[in-house]
C-alpha positions in Angstrom: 41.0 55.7 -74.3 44.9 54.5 -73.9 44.2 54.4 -70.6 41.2 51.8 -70.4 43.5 50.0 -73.2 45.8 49.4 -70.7 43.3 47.6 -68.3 42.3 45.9 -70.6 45.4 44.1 -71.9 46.0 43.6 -67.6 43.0 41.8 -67.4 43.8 39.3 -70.0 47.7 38.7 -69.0 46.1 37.8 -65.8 43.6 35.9 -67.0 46.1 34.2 -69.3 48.6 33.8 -66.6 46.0 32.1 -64.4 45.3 29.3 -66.7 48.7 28.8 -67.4 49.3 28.0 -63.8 46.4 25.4 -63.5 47.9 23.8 -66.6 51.6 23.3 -65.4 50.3 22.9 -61.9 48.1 19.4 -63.0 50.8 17.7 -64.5 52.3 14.8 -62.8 49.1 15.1 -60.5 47.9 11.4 -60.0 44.4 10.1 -58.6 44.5 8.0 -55.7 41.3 5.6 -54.7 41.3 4.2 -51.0 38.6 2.1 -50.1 36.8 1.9 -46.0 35.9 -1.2 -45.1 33.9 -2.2 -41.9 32.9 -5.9 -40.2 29.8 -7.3 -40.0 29.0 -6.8 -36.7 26.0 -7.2 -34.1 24.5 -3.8 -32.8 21.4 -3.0 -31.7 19.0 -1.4 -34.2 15.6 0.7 -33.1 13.5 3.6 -34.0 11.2 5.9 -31.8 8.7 8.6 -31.7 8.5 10.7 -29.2 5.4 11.9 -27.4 4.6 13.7 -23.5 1.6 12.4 -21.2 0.9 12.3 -17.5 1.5 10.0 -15.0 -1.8 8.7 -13.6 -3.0 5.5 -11.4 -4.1 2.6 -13.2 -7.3 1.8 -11.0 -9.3 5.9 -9.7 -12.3 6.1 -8.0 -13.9 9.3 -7.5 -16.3 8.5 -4.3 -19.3 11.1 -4.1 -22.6 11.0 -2.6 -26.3 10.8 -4.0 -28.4 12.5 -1.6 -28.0 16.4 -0.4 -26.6 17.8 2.8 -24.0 19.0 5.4 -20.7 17.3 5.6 -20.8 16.2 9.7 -17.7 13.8 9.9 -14.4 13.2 7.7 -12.5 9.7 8.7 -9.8 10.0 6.1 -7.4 12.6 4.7 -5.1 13.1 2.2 -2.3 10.2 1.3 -4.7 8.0 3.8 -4.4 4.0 3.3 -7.7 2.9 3.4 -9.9 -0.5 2.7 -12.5 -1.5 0.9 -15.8 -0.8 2.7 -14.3 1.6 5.6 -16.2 4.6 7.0 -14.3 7.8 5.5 -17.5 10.4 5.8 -20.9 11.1 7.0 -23.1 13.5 6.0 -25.8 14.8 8.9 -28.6 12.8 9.4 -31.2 14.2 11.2 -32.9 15.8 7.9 -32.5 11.7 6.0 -34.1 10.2 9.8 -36.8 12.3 9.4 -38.0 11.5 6.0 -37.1 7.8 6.9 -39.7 8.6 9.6 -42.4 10.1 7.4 -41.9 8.0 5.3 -42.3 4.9 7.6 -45.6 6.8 9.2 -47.2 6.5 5.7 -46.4 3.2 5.0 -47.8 1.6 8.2 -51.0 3.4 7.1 -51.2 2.8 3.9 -50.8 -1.2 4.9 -53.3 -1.0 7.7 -56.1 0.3 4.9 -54.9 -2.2 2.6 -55.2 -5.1 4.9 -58.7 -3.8 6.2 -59.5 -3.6 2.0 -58.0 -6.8 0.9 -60.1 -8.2 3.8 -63.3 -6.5 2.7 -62.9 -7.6 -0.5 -62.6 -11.5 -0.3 -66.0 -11.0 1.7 -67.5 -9.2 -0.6 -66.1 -11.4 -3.5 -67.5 -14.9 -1.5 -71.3 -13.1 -0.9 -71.4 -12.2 -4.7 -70.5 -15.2 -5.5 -73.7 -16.8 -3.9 -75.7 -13.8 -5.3 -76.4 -12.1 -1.3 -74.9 -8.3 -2.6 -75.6 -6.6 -5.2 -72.9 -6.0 -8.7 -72.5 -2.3 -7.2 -71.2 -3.4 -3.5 -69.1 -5.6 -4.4 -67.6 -3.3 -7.9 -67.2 -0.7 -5.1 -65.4 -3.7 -2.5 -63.1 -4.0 -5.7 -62.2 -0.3 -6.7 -61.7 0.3 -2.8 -59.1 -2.6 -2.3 -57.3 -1.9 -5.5 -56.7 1.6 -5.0 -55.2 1.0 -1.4 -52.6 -1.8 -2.9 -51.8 1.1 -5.2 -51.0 3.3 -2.2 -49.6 0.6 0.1 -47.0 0.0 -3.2 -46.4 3.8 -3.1 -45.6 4.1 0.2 -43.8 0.9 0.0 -41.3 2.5 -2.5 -41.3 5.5 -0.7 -39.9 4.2 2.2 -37.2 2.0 0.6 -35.8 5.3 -0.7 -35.8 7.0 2.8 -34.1 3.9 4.0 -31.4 3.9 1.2 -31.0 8.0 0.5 -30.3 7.5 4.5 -27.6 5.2 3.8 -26.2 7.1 1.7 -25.2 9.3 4.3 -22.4 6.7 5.2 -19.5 6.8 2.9 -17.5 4.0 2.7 -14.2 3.4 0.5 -15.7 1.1 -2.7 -11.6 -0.3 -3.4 -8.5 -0.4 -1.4 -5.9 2.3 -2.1 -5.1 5.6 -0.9 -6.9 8.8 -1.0 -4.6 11.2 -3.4 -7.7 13.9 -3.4 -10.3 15.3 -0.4 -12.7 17.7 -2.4 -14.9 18.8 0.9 -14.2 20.1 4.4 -16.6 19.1 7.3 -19.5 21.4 7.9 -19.7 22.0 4.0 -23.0 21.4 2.0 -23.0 19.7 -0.9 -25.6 19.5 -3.4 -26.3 16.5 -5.3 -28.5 17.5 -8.2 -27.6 16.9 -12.3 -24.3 16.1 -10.8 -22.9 13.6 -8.4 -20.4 16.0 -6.0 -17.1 14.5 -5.5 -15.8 14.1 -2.2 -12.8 11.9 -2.1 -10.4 10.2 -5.2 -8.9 7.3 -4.3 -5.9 5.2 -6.6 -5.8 1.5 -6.1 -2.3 0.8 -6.0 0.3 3.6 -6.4 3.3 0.7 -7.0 1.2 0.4 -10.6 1.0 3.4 -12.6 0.3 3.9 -16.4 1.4 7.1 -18.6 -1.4 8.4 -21.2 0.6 10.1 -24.0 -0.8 11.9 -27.0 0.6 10.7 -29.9 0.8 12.8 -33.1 -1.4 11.9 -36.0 1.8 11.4 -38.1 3.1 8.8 -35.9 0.8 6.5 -34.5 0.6 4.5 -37.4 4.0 2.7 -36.2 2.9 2.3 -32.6 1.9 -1.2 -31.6 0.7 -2.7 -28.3 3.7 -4.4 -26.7 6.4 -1.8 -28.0 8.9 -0.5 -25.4 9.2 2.8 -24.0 11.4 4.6 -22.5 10.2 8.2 -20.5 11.7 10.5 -17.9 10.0 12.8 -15.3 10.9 16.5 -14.4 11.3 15.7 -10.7 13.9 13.4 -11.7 15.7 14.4 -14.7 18.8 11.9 -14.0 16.1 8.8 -13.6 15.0 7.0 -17.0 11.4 4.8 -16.3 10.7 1.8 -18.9 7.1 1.1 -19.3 5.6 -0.6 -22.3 2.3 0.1 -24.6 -0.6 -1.6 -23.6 -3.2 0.2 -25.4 -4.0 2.4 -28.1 -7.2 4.5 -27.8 -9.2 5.0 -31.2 -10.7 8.3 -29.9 -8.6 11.3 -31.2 -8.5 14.9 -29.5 -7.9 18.0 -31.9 -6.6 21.2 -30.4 -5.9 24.7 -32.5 -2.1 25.3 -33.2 -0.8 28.9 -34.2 -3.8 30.8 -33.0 -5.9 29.7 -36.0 -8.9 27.7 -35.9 -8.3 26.5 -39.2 -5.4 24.5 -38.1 -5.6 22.0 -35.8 -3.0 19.3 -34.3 -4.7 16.0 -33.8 -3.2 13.2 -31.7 -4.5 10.3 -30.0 -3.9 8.8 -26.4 -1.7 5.6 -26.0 -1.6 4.3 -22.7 1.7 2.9 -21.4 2.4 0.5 -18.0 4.3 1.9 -15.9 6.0 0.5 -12.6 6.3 2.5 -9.7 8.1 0.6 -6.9 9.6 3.0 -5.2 6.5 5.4 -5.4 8.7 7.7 -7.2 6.4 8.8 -9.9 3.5 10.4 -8.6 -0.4 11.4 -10.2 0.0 13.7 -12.6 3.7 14.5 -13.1 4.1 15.4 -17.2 6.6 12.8 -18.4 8.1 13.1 -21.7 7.9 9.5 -23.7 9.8 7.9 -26.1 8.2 4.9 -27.6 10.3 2.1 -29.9 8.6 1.5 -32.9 11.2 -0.2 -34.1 13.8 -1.9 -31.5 15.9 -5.4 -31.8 18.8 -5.9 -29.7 22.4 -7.4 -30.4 21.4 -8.1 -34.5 23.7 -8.7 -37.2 24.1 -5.7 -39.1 26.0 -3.6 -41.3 25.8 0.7 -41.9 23.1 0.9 -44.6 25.5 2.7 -46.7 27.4 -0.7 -47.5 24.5 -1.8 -49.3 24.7 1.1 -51.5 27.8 0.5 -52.6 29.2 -0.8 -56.1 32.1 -0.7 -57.3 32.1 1.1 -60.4 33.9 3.9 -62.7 35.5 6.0 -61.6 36.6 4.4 -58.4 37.6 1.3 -60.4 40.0 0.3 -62.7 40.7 -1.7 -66.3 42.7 -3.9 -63.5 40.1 -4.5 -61.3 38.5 -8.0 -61.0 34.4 -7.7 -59.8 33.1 -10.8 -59.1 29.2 -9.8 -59.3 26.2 -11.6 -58.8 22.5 -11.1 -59.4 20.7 -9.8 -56.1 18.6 -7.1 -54.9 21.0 -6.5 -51.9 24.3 -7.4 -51.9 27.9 -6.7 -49.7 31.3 -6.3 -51.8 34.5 -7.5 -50.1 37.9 -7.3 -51.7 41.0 -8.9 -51.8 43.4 -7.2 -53.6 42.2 -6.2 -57.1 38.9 -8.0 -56.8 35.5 -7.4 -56.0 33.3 -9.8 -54.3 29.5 -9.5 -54.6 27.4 -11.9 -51.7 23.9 -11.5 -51.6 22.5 -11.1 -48.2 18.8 -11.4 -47.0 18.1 -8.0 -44.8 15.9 -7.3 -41.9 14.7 -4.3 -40.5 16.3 -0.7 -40.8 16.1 2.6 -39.3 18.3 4.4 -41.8 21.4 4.1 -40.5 22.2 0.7 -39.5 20.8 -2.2 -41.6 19.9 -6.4 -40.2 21.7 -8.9 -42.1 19.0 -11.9 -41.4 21.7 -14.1 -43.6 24.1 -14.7 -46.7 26.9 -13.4 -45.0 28.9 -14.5 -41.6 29.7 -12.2 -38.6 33.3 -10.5 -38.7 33.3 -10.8 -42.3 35.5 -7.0 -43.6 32.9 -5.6 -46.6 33.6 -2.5 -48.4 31.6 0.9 -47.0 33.1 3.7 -49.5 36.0 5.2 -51.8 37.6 7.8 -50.8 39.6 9.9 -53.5 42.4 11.8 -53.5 44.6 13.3 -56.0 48.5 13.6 -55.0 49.5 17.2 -55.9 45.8 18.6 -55.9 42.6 18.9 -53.4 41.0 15.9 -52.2 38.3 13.8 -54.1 34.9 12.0 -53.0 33.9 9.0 -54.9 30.5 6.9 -53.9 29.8 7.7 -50.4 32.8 9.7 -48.8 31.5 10.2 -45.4 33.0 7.8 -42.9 30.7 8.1 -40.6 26.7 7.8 -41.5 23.8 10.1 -40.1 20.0 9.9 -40.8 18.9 12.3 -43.9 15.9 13.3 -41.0 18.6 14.7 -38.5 19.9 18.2 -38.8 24.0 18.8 -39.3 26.0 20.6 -37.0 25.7 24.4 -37.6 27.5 25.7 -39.9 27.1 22.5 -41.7 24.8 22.0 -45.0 22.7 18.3 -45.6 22.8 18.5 -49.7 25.8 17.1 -50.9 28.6 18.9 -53.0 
């Protein structure tokens, strides 16, 4: 028991001791209150979302064919220059002559009874008109001459389909561009059934590109035709591309995140110019975007901290002179012991940096924070301590904490 006694009584010298020190060591201490000020100044002011997309031509034409059959001749190639209305393919003929043919055979019959029908007919017609044949010879003139105009209109459809399934046969460029896709080799069949086979892709002008970008559903509420953007391109990691937004599709695409179904990340395209002079960027590179929602360059503006400001107990004293006005946003400048209010009309602001649209002229020193200290003792914060101002949405340095102490 003596012995715990003793650790006891320790404790509480030490204890004692302690407070003693923090007692003679705060007097004399004095608190000290500087104050930051910074200049209205111009700076440029802008926000962005980013998004990734792929590079693709403005104007592409996939070229097929409508009729079946062997691939006989191929007049252009990959990265080919062609016009509009050149020969680039042919498909084999001889099977497409031959129904052109049969076709032709049936029509020239099929005329030759109608004409010898039509002509039976308007005799028939005249000699029942003056009573000389009977109703039943010249009914059956009229059912004869009726049914061959029905055939003759067959085979006159028929052979206008010969004739154009055998133009088909001939490919020809519909734009002029160059061919960035060949889809068949010669001697291949292709089959033209529920689906029109592809044989050649062609892009209209490669010096004009567009980027399509999906957009998150969190942020395409801030993205406007016109805004600029900004992307860059794996194959050229040291190049930065400007483009602009020229349209914004309504029609959303959802894709599962995580694995589960239940989840899904929904985004929607935006379609962004893009010029390519230089034929750098090519179909289908992924290019990571950065779109400007909010962008003004060269504004007046001040750190949006300033407007937070006011100067106020305990970083003010019975001394102190504070000029104040009534304002929703207003600067502070000082001059010795007083405090200045102007009310300022603001613009936009991305969190950081605020637009002064007026009340306040260019240059002009305002107060941005108090800093105090205490001589003898630690250093103090008062108002906004940190001399330099980061978005709340952008993670600290590691090791660093964003909640204030």
């Amino acid at each position: 028991m003596n012995k715990r006694k003793i650790i006891i009584t320790v404790l509480l010298i030490a204890v004692v001791a302690a407070v003693l020190i923090g007692i003679f060591a705060g007097k004399g201490a004095k608190t000290q209150i500087s104050f930051v000020t910074t200049p209205v100044a111009k700076s440029d002011i802008s926000n962005s979302v980013t998004a990734t997309g792929t590079i693709e031509p403005v104007t592409e034409v996939e070229v097929g064919t409508q009729v079946s059959g062997i691939i006989d001749k191929l007049y252009a190639d990959y990265n080919s220059v062609v016009t509009k209305g050149q020969l680039i393919a042919e498909m084999d003929k001889i099977t497409l002559q031959s129904e052109l043919a049969s076709a032709k055979a049936s029509y020239d019959g099929n005329k030759a009874e109608y004409d010898y029908q039509k002509r039976n007919y308007e005799r028939s017609k005249t000699l029942h008109e003056k009573q000389l044949i009977s109703e039943t010879d010249y009914e059956l003139a009229l059912y004869n001459y009726e049914k061959a105009k029905s055939q003759f209109d067959s085979s006159k459809a028929a052979l206008s389909k010969a004739q154009r399934n055998l133009s088909y046969a001939t490919i020809t460029s519909p734009i002029d561009g160059v061919v960035i896709d060949r889809a068949v080799e010669e001697g291949q069949t292709v089959a033209a059934g529920f689906e029109t086979p592809t044989l050649f892709t062609i892009a209209a002008d490669l010096t004009q590109m567009q980027v399509v970008a999906d957009v998150d559903e969190a942020d395409i509420g801030d993205v406007r035709e016109g805004q600029r953007v900004s992307f860059t391109v794996d194959a050229y990691p040291n190049d930065t591309f400007d483009g602009e937004v020229t349209q914004i599709r309504l029609g959303s695409t959802g894709s599962s995140s995580s694995g589960s179904s239940s989840e899904s990340v929904v985004t929607y395209e935006v379609v962004i110019s893009a010029q390519n002079p230089d034929l750098k960027l090519k179909p289908r590179l992924t290019a990571n975007v950065t779109i400007f929602t909010l962008d003004k360059q060269a504004v007046l503006s001040v750190p949006a901290k300033a407007l937070r400001f006011n100067p106020e107990p305990p970083i003010t004293s019975p001394e102190d002179v504070i000029v104040n006005v009534p304002s929703e946003h207003k600067l502070w400048t000082k001059q010795g012991n007083t405090f200045t209010a102007h009310p300022v009309e603001i613009g936009i602001s991305n969190g950081i940096q605020t637009e002064i649209v007026g009340g306040i002229a260019e240059g002009t020193p305002v107060v941005l924070e108090a800093n105090m200290s205490v001589q003898g003792g630690a250093s103090q914060g008062g108002g906004d301590n940190q001399n330099t101002e980061k978005s709340p949405f952008m993670p600290g340095p590691p090791g660093s904490s964003n909640k204030k102490k």
